[in-house]
N, C-alpha and C positions, 0 to 999 in steps of 0.2 A: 150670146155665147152659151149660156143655158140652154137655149133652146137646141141649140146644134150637139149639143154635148148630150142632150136626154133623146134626140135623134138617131145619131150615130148610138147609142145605146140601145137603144129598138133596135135598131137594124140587125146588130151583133148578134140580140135576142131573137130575134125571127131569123138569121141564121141558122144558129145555133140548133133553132127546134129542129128546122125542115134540117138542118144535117144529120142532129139526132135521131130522128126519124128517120131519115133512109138509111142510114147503118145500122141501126136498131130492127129492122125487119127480121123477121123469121126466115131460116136459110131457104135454099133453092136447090141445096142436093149438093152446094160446093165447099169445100172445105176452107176453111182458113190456110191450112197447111197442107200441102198436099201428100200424098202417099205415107198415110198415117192413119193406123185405125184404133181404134180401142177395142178393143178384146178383155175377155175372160181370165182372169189369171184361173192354170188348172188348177190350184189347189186352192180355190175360194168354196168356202164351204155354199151346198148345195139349197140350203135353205135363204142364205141371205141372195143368192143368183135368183133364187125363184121370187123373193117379196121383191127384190130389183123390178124384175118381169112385170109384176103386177103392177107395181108403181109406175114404170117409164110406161105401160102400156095404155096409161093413162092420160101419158103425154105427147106419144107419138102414136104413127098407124103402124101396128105390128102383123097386120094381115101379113104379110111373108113366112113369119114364123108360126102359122096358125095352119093346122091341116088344112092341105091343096098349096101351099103356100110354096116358093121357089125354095125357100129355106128352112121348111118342113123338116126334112129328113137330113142329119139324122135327129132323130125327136129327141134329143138330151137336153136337160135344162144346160146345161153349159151350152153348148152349141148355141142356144136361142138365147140366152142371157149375151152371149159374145155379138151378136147380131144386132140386137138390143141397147147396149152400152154403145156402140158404133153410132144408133141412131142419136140415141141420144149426148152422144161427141160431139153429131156436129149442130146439132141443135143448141146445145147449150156450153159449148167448145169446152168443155172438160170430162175427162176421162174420171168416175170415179176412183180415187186411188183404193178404196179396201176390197174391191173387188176385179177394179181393170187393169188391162196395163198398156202403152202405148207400142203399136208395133209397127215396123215401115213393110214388113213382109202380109202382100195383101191376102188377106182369108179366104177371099172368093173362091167358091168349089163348084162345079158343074154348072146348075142354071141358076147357082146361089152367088149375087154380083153383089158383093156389100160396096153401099153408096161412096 
């Protein structure tokens, strides 16, 4: 009876990993929630958007917002901060709250397609 009982407890456990493990992956570009982006609040001060930038850019690929980039222009740290918190939305599904905020109206502008 032990024996079955320390069996089926493996099992669970080797479960468990391999489910952890596939939902645990780093995202693919989809959201959890759809039609929801995190953005910039305008009135987040400019310094804390920009050490954001630096930080997240650390963690994500921000080539888009880097000259030549689709979401270059216009070169305002808000603008690139709002594109930035979006990445890192969906990579880490939270929006920070003291500088983001969550919006269902999509941002996207010309060749600038936020994910």
């Amino acid at each position: 009876m032990d024996k079955i009982n320390m069996s089926l407890f493996l099992i669970f456990c080797l479960f468990g990993s391999v489910y952890g493990y596939e939902t645990n992956s780093k995202p693919s570009g989809q959201k959890d929630i759809p039609d929801t982006w995190c953005i910039a609040k305008p009135n987040a001060p400019q310094d804390k958007l920009q050490g954001f930038i630096n930080y997240a850019c650390g963690e994500v690929d921000c080539g888009v917002v880097q000259p030549g980039g689709q979401c270059y222009d216009p070169n305002t740290v808000l603008s690139h901060a709002s594109y930035v918190l979006d990445l890192i939305y969906i990579y880490r599904k939270s929006c920070n709250p003291d500088i983001g905020i969550i919006t269902t109206v999509d941002p996207s502008y010309g060749d600038c397609k936020y994910p």
